[in-house]
C-alpha positions in Angstrom: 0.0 0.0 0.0 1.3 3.4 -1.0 0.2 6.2 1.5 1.3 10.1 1.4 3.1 11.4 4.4 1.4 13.9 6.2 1.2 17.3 4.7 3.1 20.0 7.2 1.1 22.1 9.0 1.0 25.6 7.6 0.9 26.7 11.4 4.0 25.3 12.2 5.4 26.9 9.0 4.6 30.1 9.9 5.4 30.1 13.4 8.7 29.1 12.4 9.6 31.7 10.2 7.9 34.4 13.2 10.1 32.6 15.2 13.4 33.3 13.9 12.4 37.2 13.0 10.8 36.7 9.2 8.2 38.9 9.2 8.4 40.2 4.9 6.6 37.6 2.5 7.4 38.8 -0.7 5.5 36.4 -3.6 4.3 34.8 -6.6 1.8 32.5 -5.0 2.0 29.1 -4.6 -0.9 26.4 -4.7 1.2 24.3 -3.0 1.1 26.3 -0.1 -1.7 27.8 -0.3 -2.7 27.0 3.3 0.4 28.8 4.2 -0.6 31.8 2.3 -3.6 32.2 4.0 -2.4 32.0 7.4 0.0 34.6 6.7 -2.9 36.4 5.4 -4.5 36.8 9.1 -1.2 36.8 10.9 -0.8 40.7 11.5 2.9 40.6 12.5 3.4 39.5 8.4 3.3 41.7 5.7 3.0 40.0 2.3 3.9 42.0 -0.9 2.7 40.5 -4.4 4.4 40.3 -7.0 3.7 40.0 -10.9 6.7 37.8 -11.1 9.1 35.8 -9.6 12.1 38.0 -11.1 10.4 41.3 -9.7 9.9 39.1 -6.5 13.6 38.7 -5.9 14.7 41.7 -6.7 12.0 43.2 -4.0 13.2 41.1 -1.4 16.5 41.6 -2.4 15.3 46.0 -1.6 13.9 44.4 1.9 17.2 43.0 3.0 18.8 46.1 2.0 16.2 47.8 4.5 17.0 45.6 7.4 14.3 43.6 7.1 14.4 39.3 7.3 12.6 38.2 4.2 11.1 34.9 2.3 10.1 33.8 -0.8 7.0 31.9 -1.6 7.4 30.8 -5.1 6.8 27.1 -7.2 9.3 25.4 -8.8 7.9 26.8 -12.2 9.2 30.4 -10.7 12.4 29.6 -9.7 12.9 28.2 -13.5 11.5 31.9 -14.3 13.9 34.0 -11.8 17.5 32.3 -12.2 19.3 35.0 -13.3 17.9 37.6 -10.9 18.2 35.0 -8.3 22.0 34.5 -9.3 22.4 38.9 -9.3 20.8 39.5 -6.2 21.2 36.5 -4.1 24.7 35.4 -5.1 26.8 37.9 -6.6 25.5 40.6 -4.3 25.5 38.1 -1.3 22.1 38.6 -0.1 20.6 36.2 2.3 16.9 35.3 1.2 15.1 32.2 2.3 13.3 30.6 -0.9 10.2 28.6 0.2 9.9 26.5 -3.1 6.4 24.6 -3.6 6.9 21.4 -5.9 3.5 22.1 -7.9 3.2 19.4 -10.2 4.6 16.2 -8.3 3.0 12.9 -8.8 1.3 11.8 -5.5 3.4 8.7 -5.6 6.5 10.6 -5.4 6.2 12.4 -2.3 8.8 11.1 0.6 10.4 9.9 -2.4 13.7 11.6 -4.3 12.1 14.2 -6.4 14.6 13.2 -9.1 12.7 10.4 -9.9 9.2 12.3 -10.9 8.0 12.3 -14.5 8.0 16.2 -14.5 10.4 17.9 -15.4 9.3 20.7 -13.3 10.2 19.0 -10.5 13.2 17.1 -11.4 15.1 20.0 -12.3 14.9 22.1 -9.3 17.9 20.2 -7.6 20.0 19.6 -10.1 20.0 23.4 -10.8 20.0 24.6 -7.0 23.3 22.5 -6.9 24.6 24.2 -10.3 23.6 27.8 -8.8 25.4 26.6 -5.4 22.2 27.6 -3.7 21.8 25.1 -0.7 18.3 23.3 0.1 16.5 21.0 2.3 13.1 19.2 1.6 10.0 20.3 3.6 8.0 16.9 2.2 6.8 15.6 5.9 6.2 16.9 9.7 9.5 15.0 11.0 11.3 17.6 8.3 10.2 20.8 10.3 13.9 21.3 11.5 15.2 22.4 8.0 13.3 25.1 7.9 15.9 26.3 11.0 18.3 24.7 9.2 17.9 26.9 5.8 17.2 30.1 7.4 20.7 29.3 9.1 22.4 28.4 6.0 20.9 31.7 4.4 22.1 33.7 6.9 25.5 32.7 7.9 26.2 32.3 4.0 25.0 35.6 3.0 23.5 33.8 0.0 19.7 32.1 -0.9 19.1 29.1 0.8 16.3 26.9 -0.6 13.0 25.1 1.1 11.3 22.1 -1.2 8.0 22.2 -0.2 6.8 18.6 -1.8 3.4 17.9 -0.5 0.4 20.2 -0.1 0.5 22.1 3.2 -2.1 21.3 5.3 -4.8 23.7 6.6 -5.5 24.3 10.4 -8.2 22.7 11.6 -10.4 25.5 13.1 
């Protein structure tokens, strides 16, 4: 029998990234995390700028760091593909920290907890590979027991002074109230 893991909590998504002092959301949104989205939505101590794209996207976020401010990405895998080479001005060549919360819209059911190398689509089997070619580290976010890489990336971001990259593979899950 082949059952999904359990889809992360958007609440303990969020209070993770209030937690360590990320309070900008700049974004493209995501349907993968969609729940996430709207808990942001009525979280007061966030404030979420849109964006038409994901290259405008990172180059706002990349104007929010220079502010002072602590700032993620919501994106899907489709705009990371888009924003590469504003990802590689902003976040690596200027040394930005950004923390890129990545949703893998598109993945086969029976490839989540599994290596996302192996899915059929494309959109989804590229994203590592070309992380790794960028040098842009990144942790999956597929099941509860992966919560600590969210610490992890927002770590990695900061002490690296570059983007540090969160593969959200499974639909986040909605709170129950």
């Amino acid at each position: 029998m082949n059952t999904l893991p359990l889809s992360i909590p958007a609440a303990a998504i969020v209070e993770r990234l209030d937690a360590c002092g990320i309070h900008k959301i700049v974004t493209v949104p995501d349907f993968v995390q969609l729940s996430v989205h709207d808990l942001i939505d009525k979280t007061p101590t966030f404030q979420v700028i849109r964006c038409a794209d994901e290259n405008q996207a990172v180059h706002v976020a990349g104007g929010l760091h220079l502010g002072g401010h602590r700032v993620a990405l919501l994106m899907q895998n489709q705009g990371l593909l888009n924003c590469l080479n504003s990802l590689r001005a902003v976040g690596l060549d200027a040394g930005l920290p950004m923390l890129l919360v990545i949703g893998q819209f598109g993945r086969e059911f029976s490839n989540v907890g599994h290596d996302p190398a192996l899915s059929q689509r494309r959109v989804v089997n590229l994203v590592e590979p070309v992380l790794d070619v960028m040098g842009i580290r990144h942790w999956r976010l597929d099941a509860p027991e992966e919560l600590p890489n969210i610490d992890a990336a927002i770590d990695a971001s900061r002490q690296g002074h570059a983007p540090a990259a969160l593969l959200i593979g499974h639909y986040t899950a909605w709170d129950p109230s």
